[in-house]
C-alpha positions in Angstrom: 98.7 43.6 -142.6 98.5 47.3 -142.8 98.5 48.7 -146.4 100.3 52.7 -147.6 96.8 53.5 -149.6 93.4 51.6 -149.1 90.9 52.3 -152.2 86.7 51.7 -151.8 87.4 48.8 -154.2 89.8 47.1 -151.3 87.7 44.5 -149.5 87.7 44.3 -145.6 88.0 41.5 -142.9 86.1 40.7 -139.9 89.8 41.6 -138.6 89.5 45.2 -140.2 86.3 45.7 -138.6 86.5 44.3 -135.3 89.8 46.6 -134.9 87.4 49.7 -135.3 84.6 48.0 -132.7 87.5 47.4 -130.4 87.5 51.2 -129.5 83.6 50.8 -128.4 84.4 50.4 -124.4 86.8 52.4 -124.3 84.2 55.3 -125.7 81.8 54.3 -123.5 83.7 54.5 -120.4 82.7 57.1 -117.8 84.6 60.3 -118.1 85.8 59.4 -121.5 87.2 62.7 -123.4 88.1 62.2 -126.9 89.1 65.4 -127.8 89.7 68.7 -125.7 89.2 72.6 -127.0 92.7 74.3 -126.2 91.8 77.9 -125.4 93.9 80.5 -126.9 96.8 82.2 -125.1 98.4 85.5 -126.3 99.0 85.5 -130.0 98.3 81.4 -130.6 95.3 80.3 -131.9 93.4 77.5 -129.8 92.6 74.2 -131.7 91.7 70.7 -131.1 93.9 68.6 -129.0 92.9 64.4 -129.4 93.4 62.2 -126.9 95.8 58.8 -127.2 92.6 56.8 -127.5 91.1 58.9 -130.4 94.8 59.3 -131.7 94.8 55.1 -131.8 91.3 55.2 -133.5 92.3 57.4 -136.1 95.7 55.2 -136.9 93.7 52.1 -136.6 91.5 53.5 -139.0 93.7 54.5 -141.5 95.6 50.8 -140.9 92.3 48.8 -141.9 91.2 50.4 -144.3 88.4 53.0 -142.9 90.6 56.1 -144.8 90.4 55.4 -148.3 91.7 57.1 -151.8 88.6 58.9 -153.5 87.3 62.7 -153.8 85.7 63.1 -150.3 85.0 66.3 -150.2 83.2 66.4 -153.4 81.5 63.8 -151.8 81.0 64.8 -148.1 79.4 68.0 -149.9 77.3 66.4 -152.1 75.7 62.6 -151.2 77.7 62.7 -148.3 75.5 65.6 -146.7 72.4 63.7 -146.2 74.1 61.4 -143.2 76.0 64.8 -141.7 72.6 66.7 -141.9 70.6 63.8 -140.9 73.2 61.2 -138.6 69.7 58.8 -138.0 70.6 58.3 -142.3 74.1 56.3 -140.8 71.8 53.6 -139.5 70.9 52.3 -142.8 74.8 53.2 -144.5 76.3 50.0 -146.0 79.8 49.2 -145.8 81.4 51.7 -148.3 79.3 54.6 -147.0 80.3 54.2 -143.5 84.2 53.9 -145.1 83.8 57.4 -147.0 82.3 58.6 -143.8 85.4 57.9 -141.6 86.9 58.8 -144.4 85.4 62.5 -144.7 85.4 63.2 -141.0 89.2 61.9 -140.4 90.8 63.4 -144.0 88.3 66.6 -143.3 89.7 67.4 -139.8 93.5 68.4 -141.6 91.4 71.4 -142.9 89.0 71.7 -140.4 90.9 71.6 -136.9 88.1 70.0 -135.0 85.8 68.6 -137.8 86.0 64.7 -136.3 85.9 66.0 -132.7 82.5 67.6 -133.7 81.4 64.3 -135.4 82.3 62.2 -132.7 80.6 64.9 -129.8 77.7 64.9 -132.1 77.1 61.2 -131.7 77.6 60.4 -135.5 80.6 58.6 -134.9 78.9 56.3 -132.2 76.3 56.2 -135.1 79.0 54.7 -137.6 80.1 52.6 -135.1 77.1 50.9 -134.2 75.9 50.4 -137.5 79.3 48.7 -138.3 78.7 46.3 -135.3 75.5 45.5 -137.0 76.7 44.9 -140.6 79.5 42.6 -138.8 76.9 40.7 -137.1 75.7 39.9 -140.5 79.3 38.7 -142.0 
């Protein structure tokens, strides 16, 4: 059952993490977009436009408890920054890292139009992802 507010503290379920791993073929499909660049017309500004499939992500992240209540962007600047400056670092994240990660990048995109398109064309959400299929192996 979905919770309003997940904290770090919250534990997680196979469930939680398998909804999260469900996205995988869909992201690997051929021709996959997960978010498009909307070019600017007239006065507008151009942003970020997700599609449905990164729209579902992002809701069944928040749902099981991958967007959580703490100061991420105290953290995504400080011990945060070694797995944005260095996304090889996400292969050795533990649960709770990979959780403020998701965290950082989905929260960080309300100020940031664009922010989790960039991590996910960057590969560091693959990254996340596959590291969380390992660490569920291990549950």
């Amino acid at each position: 059952m979905a919770k309003d507010s997940w904290s770090l503290d919250d534990p997680l379920t196979t469930g939680d993490i398998d909804a999260l791993l469900a996205f995988l073929p869909t992201f690997d499909a051929d021709g996959f977009r997960f978010a498009t660049l909307r070019r600017s017309e007239g006065t507008s500004i151009g942003g970020w436009t997700y599609g449905p499939e990164a729209i579902a992500f992002i809701e069944a992240a928040y749902a099981h408890g991958f967007v959580c209540t703490f100061d991420w962007p105290r953290w995504a600047t400080t011990d945060g920054r070694r797995f944005t400056d260095n996304t090889r670092e996400i292969e050795h994240a533990d649960l709770s890292t990979l959780r403020r990660l998701f965290t950082s990048w989905i929260r960080g995109d309300r100020f940031c139009d664009g922010g989790f398109a960039s991590a996910y064309d960057s590969g560091a959400v693959r990254c996340a992802l596959d590291r969380l299929s390992r660490l569920r192996d291990t549950m």
